[in-house]
N, C-alpha and C positions, 0 to 999 in steps of 0.2 A: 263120395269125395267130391270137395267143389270144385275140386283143380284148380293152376296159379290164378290167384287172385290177385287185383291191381287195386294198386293204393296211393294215394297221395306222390309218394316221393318213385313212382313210376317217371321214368321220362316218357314226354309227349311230343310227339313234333307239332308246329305249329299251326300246321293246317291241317290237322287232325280233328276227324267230323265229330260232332256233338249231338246229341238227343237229347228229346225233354224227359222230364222224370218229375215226379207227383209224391209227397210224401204222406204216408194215410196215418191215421192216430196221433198220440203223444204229442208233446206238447209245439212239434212243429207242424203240424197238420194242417193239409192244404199248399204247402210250403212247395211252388215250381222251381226248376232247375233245370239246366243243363249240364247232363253228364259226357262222359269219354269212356269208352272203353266196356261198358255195362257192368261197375264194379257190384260185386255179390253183396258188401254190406257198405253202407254211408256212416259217418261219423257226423252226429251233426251237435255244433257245442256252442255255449251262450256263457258271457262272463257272468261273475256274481258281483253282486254290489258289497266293497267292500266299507266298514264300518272300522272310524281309527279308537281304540281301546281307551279307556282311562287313564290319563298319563302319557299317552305315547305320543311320541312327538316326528316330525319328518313322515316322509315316504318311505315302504318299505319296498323291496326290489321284487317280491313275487305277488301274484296274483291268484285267484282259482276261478274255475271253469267248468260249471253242471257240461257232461257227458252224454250225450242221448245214441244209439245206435239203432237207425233202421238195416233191416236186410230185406234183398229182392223179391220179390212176389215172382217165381221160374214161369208161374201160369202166364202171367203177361207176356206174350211174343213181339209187342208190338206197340211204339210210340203211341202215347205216352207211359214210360215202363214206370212201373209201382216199387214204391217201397215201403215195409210196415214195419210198426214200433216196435221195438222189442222191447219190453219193462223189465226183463230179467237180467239184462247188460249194462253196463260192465259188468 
């Protein structure tokens, strides 16, 4: 069991210390950060290009967004902590 996990809509305060973090694989790879908290997996997302249809006219109200999820490498103790791709997620 990972026990609680911290996400996004965690509150922070704002002098709350930050670490780097190194993303390995996929297609954010190499990608530095600073994290809070040493959340177990990252959410890491990119818009898509969208293309307007045959006939359509105006803007439409939504958009979409590729998905990619690294989780923590537990072997790294120690800045700069790790995280690897999972290709299986979502």
């Amino acid at each position: 069991m990972l026990g609680a996990m911290d996400d996004a809509t965690t509150p922070r305060p704002a002098d709350a210390a930050t670490e780097p973090a190194v993303l390995d694989d996929g297609p954010a790879a190499g990608l530095r950060l600073r994290i809070t908290g040493r959340p177990a997996i990252l959410q890491v997302t990119r818009a898509c290009e969208r293309e307007q249809a045959p006939g359509e006219t105006g803007e439409r109200e939504f958009g979409v967004t590729e998905v990619y999820v690294y989780r923590r490498d537990w072997r790294v103790k120690s800045p700069p902590l790790r995280y690897g791709y999972d290709p299986a997620s979502p």
